[in-house]
C-alpha distance (Angstrom), angle and dihedral (degrees) to the residues before:
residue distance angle dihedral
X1 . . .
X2 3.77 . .
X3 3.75 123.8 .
X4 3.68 114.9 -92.8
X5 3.53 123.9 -147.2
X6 3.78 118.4 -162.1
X7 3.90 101.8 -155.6
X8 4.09 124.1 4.1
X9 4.46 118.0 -165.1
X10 4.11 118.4 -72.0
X11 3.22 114.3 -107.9
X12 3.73 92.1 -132.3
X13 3.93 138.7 18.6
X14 3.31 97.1 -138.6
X15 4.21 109.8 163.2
X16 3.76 122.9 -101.7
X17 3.76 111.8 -95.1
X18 4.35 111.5 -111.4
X19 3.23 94.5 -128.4
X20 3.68 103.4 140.4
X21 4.15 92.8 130.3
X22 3.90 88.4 69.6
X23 3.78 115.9 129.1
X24 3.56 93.7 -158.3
X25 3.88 89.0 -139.3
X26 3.61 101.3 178.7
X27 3.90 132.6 24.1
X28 3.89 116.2 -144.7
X29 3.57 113.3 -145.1
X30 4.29 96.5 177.9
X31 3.77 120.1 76.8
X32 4.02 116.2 -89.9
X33 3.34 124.6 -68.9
X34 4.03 87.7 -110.6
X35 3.83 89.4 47.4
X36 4.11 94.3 97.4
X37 3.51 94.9 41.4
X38 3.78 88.4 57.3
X39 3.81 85.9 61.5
X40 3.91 96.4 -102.5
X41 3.82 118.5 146.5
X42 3.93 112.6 -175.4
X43 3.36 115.5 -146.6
X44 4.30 116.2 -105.3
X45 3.69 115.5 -106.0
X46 3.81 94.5 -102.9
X47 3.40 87.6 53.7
X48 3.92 96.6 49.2
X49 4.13 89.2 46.9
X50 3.92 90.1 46.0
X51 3.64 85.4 54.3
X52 3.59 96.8 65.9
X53 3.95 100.7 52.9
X54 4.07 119.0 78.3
X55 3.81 103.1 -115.8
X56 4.09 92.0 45.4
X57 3.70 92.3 -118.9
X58 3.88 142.6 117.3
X59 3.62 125.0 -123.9
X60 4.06 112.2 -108.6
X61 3.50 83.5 -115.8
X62 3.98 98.6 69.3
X63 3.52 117.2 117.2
X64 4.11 120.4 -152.2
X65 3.51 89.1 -139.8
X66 4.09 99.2 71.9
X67 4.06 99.1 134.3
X68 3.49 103.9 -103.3
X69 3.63 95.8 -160.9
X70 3.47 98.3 67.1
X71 3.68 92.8 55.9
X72 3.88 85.9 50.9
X73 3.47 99.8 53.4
X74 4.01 82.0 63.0
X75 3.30 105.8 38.5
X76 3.84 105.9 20.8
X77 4.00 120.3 -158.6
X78 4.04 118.8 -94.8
X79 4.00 105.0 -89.4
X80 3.37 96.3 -133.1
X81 3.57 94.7 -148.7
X82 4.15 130.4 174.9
X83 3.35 118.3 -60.3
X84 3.94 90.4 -4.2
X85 3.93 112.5 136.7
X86 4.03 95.6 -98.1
X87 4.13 87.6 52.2
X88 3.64 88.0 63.1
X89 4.15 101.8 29.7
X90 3.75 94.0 31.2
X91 3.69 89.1 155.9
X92 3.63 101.0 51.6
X93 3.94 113.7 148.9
X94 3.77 113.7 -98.7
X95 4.20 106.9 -134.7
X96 4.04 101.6 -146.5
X97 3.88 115.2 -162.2
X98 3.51 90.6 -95.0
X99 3.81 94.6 47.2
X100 4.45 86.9 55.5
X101 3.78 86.1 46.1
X102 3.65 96.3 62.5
X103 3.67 89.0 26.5
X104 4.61 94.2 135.5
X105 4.10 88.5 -147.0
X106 3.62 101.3 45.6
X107 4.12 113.9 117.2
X108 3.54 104.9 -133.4
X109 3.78 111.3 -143.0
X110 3.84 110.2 -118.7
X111 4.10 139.1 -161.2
X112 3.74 87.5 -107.9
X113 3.95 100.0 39.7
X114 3.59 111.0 29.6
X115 4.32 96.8 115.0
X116 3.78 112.1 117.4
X117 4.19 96.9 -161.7
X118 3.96 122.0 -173.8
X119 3.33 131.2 -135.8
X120 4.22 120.4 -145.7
X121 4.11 118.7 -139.4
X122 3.41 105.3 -66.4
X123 3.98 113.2 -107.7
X124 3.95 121.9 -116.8
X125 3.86 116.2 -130.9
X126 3.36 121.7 -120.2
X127 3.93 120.9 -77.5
X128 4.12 89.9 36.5
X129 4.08 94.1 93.9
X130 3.66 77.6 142.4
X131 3.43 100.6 62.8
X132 3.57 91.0 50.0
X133 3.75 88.1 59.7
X134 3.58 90.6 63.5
X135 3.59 100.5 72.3
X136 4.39 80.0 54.8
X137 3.84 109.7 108.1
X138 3.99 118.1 -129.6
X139 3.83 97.8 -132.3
X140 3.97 105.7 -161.9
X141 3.45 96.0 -176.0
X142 3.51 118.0 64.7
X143 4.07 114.4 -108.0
X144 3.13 132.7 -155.9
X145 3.66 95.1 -171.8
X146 4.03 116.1 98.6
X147 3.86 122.7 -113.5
X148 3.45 115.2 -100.7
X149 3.97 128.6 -156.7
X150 3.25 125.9 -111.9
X151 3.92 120.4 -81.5
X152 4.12 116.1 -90.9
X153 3.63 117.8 -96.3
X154 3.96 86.8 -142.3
X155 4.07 92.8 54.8
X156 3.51 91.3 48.4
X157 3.57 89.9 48.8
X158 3.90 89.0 46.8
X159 3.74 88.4 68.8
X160 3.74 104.9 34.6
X161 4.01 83.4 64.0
X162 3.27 80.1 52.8
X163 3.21 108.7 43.4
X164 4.33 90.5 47.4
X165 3.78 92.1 41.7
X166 3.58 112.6 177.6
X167 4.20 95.9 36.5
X168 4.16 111.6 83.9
X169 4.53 97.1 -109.9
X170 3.89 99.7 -162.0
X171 4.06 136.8 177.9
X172 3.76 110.9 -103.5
X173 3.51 101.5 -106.4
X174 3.95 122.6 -107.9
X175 2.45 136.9 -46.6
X176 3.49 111.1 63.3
X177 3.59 130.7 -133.1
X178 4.17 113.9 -96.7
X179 3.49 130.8 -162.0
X180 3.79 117.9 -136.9
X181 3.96 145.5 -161.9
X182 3.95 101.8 -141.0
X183 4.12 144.6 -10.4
X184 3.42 133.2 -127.3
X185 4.14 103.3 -114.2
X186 3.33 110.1 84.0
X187 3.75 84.7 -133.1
X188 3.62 127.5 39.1
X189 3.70 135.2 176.4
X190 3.50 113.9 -100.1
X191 4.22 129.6 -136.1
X192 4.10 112.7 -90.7
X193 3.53 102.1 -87.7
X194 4.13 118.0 -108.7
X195 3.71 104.6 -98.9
X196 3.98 76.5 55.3
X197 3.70 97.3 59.0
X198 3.59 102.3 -155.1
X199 3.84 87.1 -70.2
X200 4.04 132.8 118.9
X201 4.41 88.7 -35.1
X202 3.68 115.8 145.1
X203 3.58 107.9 -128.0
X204 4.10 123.8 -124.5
X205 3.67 137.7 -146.6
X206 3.93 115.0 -111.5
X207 3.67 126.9 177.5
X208 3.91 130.6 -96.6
X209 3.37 84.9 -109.9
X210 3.82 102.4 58.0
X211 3.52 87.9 41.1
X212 3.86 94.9 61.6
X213 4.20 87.6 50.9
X214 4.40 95.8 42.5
X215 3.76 111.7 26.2
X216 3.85 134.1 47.0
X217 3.79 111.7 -165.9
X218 3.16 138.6 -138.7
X219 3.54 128.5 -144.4
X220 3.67 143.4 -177.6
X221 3.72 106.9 -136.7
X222 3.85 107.7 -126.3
X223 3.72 92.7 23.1
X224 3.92 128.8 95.9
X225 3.99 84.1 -136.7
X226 3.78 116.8 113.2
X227 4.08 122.6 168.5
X228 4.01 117.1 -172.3
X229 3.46 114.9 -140.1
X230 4.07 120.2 -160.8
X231 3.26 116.5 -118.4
X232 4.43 127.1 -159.1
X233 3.58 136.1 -169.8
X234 3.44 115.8 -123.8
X235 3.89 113.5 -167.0
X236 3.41 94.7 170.7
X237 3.63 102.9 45.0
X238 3.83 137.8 81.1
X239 3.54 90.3 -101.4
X240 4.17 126.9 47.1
X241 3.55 87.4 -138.5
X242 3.86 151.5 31.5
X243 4.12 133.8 -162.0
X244 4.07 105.0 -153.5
X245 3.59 110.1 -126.1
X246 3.65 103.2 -144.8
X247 3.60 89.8 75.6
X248 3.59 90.2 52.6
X249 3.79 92.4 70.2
X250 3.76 89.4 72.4
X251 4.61 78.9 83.4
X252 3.37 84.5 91.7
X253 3.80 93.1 82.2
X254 4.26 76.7 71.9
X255 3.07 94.4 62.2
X256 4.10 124.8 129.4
X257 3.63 120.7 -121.6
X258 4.01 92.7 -115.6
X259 4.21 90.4 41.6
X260 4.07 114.2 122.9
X261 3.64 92.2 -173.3
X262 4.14 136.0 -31.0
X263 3.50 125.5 -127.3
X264 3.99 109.5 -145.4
X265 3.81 115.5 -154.6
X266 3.86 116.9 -153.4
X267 3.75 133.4 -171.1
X268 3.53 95.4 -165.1
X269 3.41 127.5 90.3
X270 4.60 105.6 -104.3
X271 3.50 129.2 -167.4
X272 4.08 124.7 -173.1
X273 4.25 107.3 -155.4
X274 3.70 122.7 26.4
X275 3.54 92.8 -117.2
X276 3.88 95.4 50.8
X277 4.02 112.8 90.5
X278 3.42 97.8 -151.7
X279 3.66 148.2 -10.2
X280 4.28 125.6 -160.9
X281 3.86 95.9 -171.7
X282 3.71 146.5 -5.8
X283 4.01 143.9 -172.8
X284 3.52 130.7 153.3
X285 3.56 122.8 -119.7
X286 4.01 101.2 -95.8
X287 4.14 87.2 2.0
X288 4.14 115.4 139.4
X289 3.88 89.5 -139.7
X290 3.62 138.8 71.4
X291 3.68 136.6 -173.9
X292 3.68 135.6 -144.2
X293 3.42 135.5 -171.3
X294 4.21 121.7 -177.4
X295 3.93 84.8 175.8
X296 3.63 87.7 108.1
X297 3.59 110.1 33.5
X298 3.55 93.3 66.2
X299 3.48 106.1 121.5
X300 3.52 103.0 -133.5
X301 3.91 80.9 77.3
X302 3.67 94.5 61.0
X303 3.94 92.8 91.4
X304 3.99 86.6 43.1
X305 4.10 99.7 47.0
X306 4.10 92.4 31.7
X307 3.30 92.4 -120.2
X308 3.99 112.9 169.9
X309 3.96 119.6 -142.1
X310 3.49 96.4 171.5
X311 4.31 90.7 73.7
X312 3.49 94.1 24.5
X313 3.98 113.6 134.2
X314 2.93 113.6 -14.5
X315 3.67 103.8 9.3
X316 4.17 86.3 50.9
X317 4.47 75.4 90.2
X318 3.42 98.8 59.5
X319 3.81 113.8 121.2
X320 3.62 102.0 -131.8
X321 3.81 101.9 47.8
X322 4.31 87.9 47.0
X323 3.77 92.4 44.1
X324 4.05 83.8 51.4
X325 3.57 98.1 43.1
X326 4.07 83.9 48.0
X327 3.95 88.9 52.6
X328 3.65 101.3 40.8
X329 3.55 103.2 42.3
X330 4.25 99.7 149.9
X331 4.83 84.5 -159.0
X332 3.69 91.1 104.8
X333 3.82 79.8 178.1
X334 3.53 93.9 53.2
X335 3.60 102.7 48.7
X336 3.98 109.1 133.7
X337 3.70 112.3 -132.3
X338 4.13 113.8 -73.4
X339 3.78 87.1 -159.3
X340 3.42 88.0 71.5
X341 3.72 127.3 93.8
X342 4.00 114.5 -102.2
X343 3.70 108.2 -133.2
X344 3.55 119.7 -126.9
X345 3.82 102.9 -110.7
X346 3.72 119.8 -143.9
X347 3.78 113.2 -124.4
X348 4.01 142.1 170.5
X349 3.94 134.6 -129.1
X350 3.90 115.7 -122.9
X351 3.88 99.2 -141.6
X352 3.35 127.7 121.3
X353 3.83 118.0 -89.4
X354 3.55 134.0 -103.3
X355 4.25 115.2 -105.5
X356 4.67 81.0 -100.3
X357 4.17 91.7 47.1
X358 3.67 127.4 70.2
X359 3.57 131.4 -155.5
X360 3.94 117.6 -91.0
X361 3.99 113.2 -129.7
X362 3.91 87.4 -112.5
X363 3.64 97.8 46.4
X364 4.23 82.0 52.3
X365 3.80 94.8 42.2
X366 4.45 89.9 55.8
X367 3.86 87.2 40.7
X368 3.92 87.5 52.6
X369 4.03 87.0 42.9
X370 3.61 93.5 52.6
X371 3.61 99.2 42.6
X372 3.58 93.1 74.7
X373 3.45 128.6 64.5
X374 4.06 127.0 -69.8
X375 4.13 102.5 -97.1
X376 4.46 77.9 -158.7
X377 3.52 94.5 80.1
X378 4.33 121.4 38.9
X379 3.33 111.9 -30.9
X380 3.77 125.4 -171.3
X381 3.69 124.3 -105.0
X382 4.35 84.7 -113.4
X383 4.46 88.4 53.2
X384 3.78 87.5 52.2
X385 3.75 97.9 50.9
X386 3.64 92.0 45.7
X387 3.63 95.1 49.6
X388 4.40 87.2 52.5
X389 3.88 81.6 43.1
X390 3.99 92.3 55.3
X391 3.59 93.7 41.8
X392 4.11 93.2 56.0
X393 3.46 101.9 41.6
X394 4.19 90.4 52.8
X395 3.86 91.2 48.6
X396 3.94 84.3 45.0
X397 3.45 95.5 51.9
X398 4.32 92.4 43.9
X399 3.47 92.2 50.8
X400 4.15 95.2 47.2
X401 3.41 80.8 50.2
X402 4.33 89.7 65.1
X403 3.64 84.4 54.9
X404 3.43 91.6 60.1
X405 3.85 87.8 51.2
X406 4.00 97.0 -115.2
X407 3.38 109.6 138.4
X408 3.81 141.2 -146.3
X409 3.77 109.9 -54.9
X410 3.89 122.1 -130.5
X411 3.93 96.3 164.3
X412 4.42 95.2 76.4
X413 3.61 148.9 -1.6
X414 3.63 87.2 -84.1
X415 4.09 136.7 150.3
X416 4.04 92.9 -104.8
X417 3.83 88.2 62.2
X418 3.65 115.8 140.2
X419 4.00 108.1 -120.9
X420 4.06 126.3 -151.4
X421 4.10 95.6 -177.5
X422 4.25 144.5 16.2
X423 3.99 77.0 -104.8
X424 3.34 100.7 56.7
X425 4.06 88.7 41.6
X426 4.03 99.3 66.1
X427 4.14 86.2 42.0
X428 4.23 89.6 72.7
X429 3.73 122.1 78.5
X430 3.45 127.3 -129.1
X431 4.07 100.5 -111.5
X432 3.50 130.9 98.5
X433 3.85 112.4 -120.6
X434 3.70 117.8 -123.1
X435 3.53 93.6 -94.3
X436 3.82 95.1 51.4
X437 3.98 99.2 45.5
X438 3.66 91.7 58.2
X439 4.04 86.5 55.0
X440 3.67 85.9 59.5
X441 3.98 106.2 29.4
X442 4.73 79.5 59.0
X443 3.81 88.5 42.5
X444 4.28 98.9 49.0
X445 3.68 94.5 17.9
X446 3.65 96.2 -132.7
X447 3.66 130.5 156.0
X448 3.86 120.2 -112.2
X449 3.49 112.3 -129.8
X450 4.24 81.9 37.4
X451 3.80 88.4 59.6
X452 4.01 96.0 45.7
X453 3.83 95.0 52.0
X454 4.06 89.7 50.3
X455 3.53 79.3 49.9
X456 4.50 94.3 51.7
X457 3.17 84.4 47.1
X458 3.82 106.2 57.9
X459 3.87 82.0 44.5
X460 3.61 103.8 51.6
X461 3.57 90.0 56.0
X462 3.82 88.0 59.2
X463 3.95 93.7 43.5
X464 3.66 91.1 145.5
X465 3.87 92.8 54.0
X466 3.70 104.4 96.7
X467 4.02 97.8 -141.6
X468 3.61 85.0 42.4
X469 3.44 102.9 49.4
X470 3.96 88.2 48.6
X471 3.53 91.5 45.1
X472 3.99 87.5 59.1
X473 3.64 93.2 47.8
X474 3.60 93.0 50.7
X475 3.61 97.8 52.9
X476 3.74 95.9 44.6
X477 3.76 86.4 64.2
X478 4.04 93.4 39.2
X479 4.19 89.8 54.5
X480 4.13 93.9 45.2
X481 4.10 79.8 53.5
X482 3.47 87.5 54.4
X483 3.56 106.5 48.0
X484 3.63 93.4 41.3
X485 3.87 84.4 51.8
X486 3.31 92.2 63.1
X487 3.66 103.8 37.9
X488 4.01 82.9 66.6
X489 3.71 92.7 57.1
């Protein structure tokens, strides 16, 4: 199975729009109006709801005339936007249920290793101040926003048990990962090099002292197991340096006997080829190890990466801010055809119902959004942290969701979207589309409903979390669909 990478550089640092007096008026639950001309060809309903049983098939009984916009007004389309990953890849194959279950690389969670375990930032021994500086963004412009730390290993891990309800989503035990200067052999075996890729390279024998300038290792105190991780300058970036990532998959020589996969948390900025400028997360399809880096969802970036918190999830639907992005699109060279057509798109009013209507889970996730204050004007130390907090624990959950051999989704807005920018990251919600959840409800054997009230409760102790507090709102809605499905059967 092919790598995967969850987010690749923008292709322009353009600054977030101010937009914080939108109303947000109407929700659009269809891909963009640019999304066709870009190539992109959703699959039909049938075809989405035949995707989530085993064999690939409908029941006789299915009728053509199931209304599609109720199902969209919970799980809207992708938007297809510019320079969003299905712009460029518009043809990217769709992986049905039945496609992941006889997916040949897929690790199959078992009775006796079924424990997804996660690993905190790895410490820096003392006399490396310098390393620590790494993980320090270079903020050009000047912010008036306060530094926040870096999100809590136990509040990520709070919602990753969530999130995989039903499998056992542990700390890796102590003690903790270190990163350290030197080694004691005067000659050590160095990482595969990066044409290699981590794959099938025979490893050579450099000397202390071109280990010192290349490689940083890492090292598990009490443990004769030491990785070295390669290190670059990067003058020109928002960090002086970078640790390549690739050579962090070597962690899963740590691994415990019972451990289906490990999700590695890094402060420092990573990046996997030497041509790539950046990388946010990684797992491969079927792979025991995943990597993520909150380098660059720190919010004091925001200004620097133009990323927009005002229509992040789920205000990334509403109509005016896609039909602007559509419009204003600066990717001369990646302009779809204005010959072309637009599409009508298919979009939803946020008013409040009549006493016969009920609210649809993204009308109540934007309601949520909005009912808290803007993040675009002075947010509080607490709003930034929680936005950084959000941020991780989504890319954590996407790239756990590699290791369970799901990949990128092309059928909905949906958390296992594929992700070309920073941008495009904060515009995709935190769900699992209906395709995706049943990946994970056969892989942990969890129960639905079960799952989405671990899930409420994570969020409603982060109410004042934006993407939490939408989250919430959303899934209230989502489980009273449920149960009322099911009293009508």
């Amino acid at each position: 199975m092919p790598k995967i990478l969850a987010l690749i550089p923008p292709s322009s640092n353009m600054p977030p729009k101010q937009s914080p007096s939108c109303r947000h008026a109407n929700l659009i639950f269809s891909p963009s109006p640019d999304a066709s001309a870009y190539g992109y060809k959703r699959p039909t309903l049938p075809q989405r709801i035949a995707a989530t049983t085993p064999l690939g098939t409908l029941k006789p009984t299915f009728k053509t005339s199931t209304r599609e916009e109720e199902h969209a007004s919970t799980f809207p389309a992708p938007l297809v936007l510019p320079e969003d990953e299905l712009s460029w890849d518009a043809a990217y194959p769709a992986q049905s249920l039945r496609s992941w279950i006889r997916e040949k690389d897929r690790n199959k969670v078992t009775h006796e290793r079924r424990t997804i375990y996660l690993a905190t930032p790895p410490d820096v021994e003392n006399g490396l101040e310098g390393v620590k500086r790494w993980a320090e963004p270079r903020v050009k412009s000047k912010s008036k926003e306060q530094s926040v730390d870096f999100p809590k290993t136990e509040e990520v891990l709070e919602f990753l048990k969530a999130f995989y309800h039903g499998m056992p989503v542990k700390m890796l035990p102590e003690p903790k990962l270190c990163f350290i200067a030197d080694v004691e052999d005067e000659a050590v075996e160095s990482p595969p090099s990066s044409k290699s890729k981590g794959k099938g390279s025979s490893s050579k024998k450099v000397t202390q002292a071109e280990t010192r300038r290349q490689i940083l290792w890492l090292k598990r105190p009490q443990s004769s197991i030491l990785l070295g991780i390669r290190k670059r300058y990067t003058p020109n970036s928002l960090f002086t340096h970078q640790l390549n990532l690739n050579d962090l998959d070597a962690a899963i020589e740590i691994l415990p006997n019972d451990a289906y996969a490990l999700l590695m948390l890094v402060e420092h900025d990573i990046y996997e080829d030497d041509d790539d400028d950046f990388a946010c997360g990684r797992a491969y399809g079927g792979s025991r190890i995943a990597v993520v880096s909150g380098a660059r969802y720190n919010p004091v970036l925001d200004r620097e990466q133009g990323v927009e918190r005002e229509h992040a999830w789920p205000a990334s639907h509403c109509e005016n801010y896609v039909q602007e992005l559509c419009e204003e699109t600066g990717d001369q060279d990646h302009q779809p055809s204005r010959k072309q057509k637009k599409p009508k798109i298919k979009t939803g009013e946020l008013t409040a119902p009549l006493e016969d209507e009920t609210v649809s889970p993204m009308q109540a996730a934007l309601s949520a959004h909005i009912s808290l204050p803007s993040l675009e004007g002075a947010p509080s130390a607490a709003e930034l942290s929680g936005l950084w907090l959000g941020r991780v624990c989504r890319t954590g959950s996407h790239e756990l969701g590699h290791c369970l051999g799901i990949d990128h989704c092309v059928y909905y807005a949906c958390a296992m979207q594929g992700t070309a920018s920073i941008s495009e990251d904060a515009r995709q919600p935190p769900y699992l589309c209906p395709i995706d959840l049943v990946k994970v409800l056969r892989a942990n054997s969890a129960n639905v409903v079960e799952r989405y009230q671990a899930l409420l409760r994570f969020c409603e102790k982060h109410k004042q979390v934006h993407l939490f507090e939408a989250y919430g709102a959303w899934i209230r809605v989502r489980i009273d669909q449920l149960q009322r499905e099911r009293s009508m059967k």
